[in-house]
Every structure is written in C-alpha cells, then in structure tokens.
C-alpha positions as CSV (number, residue, x, y, z in Angstrom):
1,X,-11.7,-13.5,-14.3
2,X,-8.4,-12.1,-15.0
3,X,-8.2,-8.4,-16.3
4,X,-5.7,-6.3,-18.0
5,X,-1.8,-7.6,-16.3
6,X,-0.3,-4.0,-15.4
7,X,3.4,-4.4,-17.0
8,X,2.2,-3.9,-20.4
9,X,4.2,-0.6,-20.5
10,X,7.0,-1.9,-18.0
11,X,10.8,-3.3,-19.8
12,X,12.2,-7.0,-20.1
13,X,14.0,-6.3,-17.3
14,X,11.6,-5.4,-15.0
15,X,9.3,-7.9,-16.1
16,X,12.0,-10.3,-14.7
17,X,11.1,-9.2,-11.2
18,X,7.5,-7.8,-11.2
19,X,4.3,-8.8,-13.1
20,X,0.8,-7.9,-11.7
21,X,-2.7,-9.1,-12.9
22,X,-5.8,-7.6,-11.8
23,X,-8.2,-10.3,-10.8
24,X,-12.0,-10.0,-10.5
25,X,-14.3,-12.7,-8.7
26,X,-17.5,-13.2,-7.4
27,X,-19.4,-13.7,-3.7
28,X,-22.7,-13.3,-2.8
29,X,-23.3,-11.5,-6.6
30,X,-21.3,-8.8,-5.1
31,X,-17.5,-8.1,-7.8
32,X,-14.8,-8.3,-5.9
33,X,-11.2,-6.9,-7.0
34,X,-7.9,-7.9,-6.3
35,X,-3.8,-7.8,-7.6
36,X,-2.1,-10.8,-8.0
37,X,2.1,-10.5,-7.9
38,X,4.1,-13.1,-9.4
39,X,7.6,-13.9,-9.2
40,X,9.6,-14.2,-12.3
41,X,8.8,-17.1,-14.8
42,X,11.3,-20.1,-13.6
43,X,9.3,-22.6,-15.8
44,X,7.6,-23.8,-12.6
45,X,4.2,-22.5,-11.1
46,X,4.5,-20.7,-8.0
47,X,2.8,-21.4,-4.6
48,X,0.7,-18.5,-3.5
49,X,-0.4,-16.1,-0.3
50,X,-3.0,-15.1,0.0
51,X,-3.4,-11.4,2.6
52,X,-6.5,-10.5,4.4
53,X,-6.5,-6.9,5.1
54,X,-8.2,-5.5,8.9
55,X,-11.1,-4.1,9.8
56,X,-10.8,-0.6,8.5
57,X,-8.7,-1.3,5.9
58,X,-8.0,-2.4,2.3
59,X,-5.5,-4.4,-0.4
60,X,-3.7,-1.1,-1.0
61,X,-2.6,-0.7,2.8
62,X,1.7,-0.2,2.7
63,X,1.7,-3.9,4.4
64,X,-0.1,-6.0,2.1
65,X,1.9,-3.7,-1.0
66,X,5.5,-4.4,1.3
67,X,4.7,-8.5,1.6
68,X,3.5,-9.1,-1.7
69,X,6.6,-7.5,-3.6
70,X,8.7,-9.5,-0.7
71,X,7.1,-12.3,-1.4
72,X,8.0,-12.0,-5.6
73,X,11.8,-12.0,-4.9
74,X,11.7,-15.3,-2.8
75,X,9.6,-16.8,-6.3
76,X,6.4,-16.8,-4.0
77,X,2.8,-15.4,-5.8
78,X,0.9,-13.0,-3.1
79,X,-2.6,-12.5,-4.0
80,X,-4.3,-8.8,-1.7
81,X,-7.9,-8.0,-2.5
82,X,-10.3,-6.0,-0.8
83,X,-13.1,-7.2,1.1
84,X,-16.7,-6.3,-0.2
85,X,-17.9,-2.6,0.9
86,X,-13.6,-1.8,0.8
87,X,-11.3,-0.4,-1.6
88,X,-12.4,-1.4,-5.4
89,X,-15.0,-4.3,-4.1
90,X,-18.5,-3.5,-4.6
91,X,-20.8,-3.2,-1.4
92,X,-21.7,-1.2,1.4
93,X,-19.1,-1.2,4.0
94,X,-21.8,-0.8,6.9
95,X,-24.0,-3.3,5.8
96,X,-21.7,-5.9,4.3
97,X,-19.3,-5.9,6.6
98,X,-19.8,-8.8,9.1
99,X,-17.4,-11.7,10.2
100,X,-19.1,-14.7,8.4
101,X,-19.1,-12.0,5.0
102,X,-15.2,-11.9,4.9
103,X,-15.2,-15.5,5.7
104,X,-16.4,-16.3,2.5
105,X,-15.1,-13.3,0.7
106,X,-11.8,-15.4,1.2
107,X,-13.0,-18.5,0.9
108,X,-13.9,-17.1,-2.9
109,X,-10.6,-15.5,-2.6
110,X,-8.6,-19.0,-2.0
111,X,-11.3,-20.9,-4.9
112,X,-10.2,-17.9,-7.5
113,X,-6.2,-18.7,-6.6
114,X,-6.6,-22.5,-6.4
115,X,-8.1,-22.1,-10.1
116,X,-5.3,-19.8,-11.7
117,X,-3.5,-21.8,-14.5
118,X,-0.4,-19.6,-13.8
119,X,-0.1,-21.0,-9.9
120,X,0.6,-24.0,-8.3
121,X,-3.4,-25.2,-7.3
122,X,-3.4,-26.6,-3.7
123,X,0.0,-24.8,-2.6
124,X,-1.1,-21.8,-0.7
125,X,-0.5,-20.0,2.6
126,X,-3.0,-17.7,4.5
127,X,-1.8,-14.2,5.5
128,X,-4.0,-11.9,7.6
129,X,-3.6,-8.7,10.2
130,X,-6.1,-8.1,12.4
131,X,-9.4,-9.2,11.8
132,X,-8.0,-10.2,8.9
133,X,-5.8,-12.4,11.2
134,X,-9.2,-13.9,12.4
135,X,-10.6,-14.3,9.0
136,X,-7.0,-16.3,8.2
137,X,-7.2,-18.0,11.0
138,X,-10.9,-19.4,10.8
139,X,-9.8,-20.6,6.7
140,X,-7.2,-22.4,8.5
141,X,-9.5,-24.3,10.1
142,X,-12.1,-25.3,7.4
143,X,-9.4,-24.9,4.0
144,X,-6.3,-26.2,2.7
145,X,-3.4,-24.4,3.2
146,X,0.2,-25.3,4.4
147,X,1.1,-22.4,6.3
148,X,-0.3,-19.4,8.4
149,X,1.2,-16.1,9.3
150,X,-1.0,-13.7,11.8
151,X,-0.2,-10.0,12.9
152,X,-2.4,-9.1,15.9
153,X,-5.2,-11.2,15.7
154,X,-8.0,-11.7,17.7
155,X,-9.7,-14.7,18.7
156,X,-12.2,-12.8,20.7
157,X,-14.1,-9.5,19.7
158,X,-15.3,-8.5,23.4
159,X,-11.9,-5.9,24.4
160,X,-11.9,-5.2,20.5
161,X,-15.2,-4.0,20.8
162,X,-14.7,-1.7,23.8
163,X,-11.7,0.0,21.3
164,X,-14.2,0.7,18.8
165,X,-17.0,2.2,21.1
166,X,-14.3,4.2,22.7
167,X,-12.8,5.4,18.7
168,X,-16.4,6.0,17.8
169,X,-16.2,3.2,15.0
170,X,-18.8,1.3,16.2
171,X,-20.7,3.8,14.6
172,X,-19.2,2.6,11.0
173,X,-21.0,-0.9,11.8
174,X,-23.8,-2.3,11.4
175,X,-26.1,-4.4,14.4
176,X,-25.5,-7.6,12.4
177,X,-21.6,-7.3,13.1
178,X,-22.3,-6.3,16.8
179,X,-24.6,-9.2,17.3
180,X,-21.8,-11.5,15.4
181,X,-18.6,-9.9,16.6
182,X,-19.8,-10.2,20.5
183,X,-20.5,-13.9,19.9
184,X,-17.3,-14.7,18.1
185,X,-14.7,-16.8,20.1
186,X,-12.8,-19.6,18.2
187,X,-10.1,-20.5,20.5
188,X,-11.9,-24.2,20.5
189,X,-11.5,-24.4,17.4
190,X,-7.4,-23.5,16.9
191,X,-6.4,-27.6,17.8
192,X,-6.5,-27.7,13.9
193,X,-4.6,-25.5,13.0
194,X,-0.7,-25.9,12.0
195,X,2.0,-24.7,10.8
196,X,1.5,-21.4,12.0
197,X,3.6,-18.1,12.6
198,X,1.8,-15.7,15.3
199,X,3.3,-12.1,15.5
200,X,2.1,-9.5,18.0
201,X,3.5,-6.2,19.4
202,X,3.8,-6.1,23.4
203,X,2.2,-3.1,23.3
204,X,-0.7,-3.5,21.0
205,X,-3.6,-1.0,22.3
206,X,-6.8,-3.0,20.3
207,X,-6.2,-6.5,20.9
208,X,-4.7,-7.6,23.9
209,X,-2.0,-9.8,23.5
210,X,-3.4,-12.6,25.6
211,X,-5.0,-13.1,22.0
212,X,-1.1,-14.5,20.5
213,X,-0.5,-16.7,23.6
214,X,-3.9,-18.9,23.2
215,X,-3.2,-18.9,19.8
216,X,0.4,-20.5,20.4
217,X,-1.4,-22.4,23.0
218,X,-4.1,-24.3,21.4
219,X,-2.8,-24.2,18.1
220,X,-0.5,-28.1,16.8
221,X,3.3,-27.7,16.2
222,X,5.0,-26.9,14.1
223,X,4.2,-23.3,15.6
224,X,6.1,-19.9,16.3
225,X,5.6,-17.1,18.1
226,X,7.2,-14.1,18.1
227,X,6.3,-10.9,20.3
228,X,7.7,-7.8,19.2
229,X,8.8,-5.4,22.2
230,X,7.1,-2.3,22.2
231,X,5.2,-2.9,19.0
232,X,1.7,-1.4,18.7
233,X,-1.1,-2.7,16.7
234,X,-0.1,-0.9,13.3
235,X,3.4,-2.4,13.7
236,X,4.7,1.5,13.2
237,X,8.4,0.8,13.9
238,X,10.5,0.2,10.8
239,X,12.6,-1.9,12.9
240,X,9.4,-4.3,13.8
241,X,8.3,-4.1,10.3
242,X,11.7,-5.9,9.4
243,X,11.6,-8.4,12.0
244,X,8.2,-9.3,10.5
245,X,9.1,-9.3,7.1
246,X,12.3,-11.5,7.3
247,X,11.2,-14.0,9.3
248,X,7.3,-14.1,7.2
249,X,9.0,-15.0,4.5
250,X,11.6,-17.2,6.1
251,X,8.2,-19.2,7.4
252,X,6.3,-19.2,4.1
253,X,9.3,-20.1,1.8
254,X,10.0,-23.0,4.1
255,X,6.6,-24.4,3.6
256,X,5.7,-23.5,0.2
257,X,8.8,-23.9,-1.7
C-alpha cells in the first residue's frame, strides 16, 4: 500500500531531485512502514535497493538516510523500512525480534518493491549492516537480486553474542533469538551468492572481521572486498563513510543500471 508521497509541499525544482513515498506492507499480520526515494522521472523505471537496518536499530539511522539520497542522484530507487518491534513497524521488539522474523520481514520487503508500478520489478540490489548484513546476505541466497553490498556482517552469532552479554543487551532479547542466534552459521551456504561488495572496518569491536574474509572466501566472483583501516563497527570516521559511499554506489550502479 502506498501512503501519502512527502513532496506535496516541496517546488518543481526539488522534485527534480527528491520524491519520497511512504509505503506500508504486511508480515505475519503485523504493519510494517517504510520510505521509498526515487530518482528523478527519466521516462524509465528505476532499479531499486533495498537496506536492512542492524540489530538495535531502525530506517531512520544517518546511514540508510545518507545511501538512499546517494543512491537518488545516480537515478537508483532505495527502499529503508524498519523491521517489526523498530521504528514505525508494529510489534514488540523483545518478542518479535528473531533472525528467521527479519528474514521474512524482507522477504515482504523485496515482494512489496518487486510489485511497485513506479520501479523496475526484478532489478534490485540488497543492502544490509550488521545483522542486517546477515539478513541481506541469507536473501541473497534464496531471492533474486543482482548485487549485494554488506557493512560488518556476521555469518556467525557466537562472538556477537559475547558483545551483547558483555553490553547488557542480551537483556533486550528474547530466549527464542538466543536459541536461534547461537545456532545461526551460514557460511555453507555463501557458494551462491554473487556479485557481492563486503565492507568491514579493521577494527570493528562486535564482529570480528574473520566474518568479511569467509564471506570473500566462499562467496562466487564477481566479488570485492574492501577493509577499511581503523574502522569500527559504526563506521564513525567521515573519511570511511566516504570510501563506503563512493565505491557502494560505484558497485550497485554497475549492476543495476
């Protein structure tokens, strides 16, 4: 369902660059919200990205806002929406959140996109950080999509897990996303995926970086990896957030346009 677009009150001339549609879907009979950015009209239907936000976080985080506006001026649709129990989604965070849940929250996610009459159908990219990385990562395998671009993601929950007992998050969750996260291990499962762009910082405190080599490892060409030096898990430095953005969109634009 497609809401209200939010450049009712905005000129022509920043309509050329901007337009942004608030999009509910459904999952699991829980509403889930989201804001699609599109490029300016050039007669032809954009592909689109679609971000999975992290553990903790949401579709408003500075990251998902930075890309999807970045993604506009190379005439490239980004879709961020937040994960049920986050942001505007309806749930509780403690009891909805599990690994399998955003799975299919993005798996709506990608059906709702795929649908749009105002985007090109089949030609989309996955975009995650963190566990939203995973959550990219695992559509990758099972969906359609002609490029992937991952920011500290893990492939394994056991060190990840250690972080959150030692942050006192573990608290926020519930046992079913213990139970599920201690289990979770897909690096059998990366031989299927392509096309993929890996980013992680060197010096990432919550997942290990060993998690972006067996990516790159097991993962088919064409593949890239790029470690940023010094770089911690929230990608802090503005000088890593521009080495990430230029060459994201460098890697999406040469897939999807």
């Amino acid at each position: 369902m497609y809401l209200k677009s939010r450049n009712d009150s905005l000129s022509k001339e920043s309509m050329k660059t901007l337009q942004q549609q608030d999009i509910q879907f459904f999952c699991d009979g829980l509403r889930l919200m989201g804001t699609l950015h599109l490029p300016e009209d050039t007669g032809q239907k954009p592909s689109c990205i679609i971000g999975s936000h992290g553990l903790f976080s949401d579709a408003s985080s500075p990251k998902q806002i930075a890309l999807a506006n970045a993604c506009t001026s190379r005439n490239m649709a980004y879709f961020r929406f937040d994960h049920r129990g986050c942001g505007r989604s309806e749930g509780d965070f403690k009891t909805e959140t599990t690994i399998t849940n955003r799975f299919q929250d993005y798996s709506a996610a990608t059906q709702t996109i795929k649908d749009h009459p105002q985007l090109a159908g089949n030609t989309i990219g996955f975009f995650g950080s963190s566990l939203g990385g995973s959550i990219a990562l695992l559509a990758g395998i099972s969906l359609n999509t002609q490029a992937i671009v991952t920011l500290a993601a893990p492939i394994s929950m056991h060190s990840v897990w250690d972080v959150l007992i030692q942050n006192g998050q573990d608290q926020l969750l519930s046992k079913d996303f213990y139970e599920e996260a201690i289990a979770f291990d897909i690096m059998d499962q990366l031989h299927g995926i392509k096309n993929i762009l890996i980013f992680h910082g060197s010096e990432d405190e919550v997942v290990p970086l060993s998690n972006a080599h067996q990516i790159y490892q097991h993962a088919e060409d064409p593949k890239n990896l790029i470690i940023l030096d010094g770089g911690c898990h929230r990608l802090s430095e503005t000088h890593h957030q521009q080495i990430f953005m230029k060459h994201t969109l460098d890697w999406f634009a040469s897939f999807l346009t």
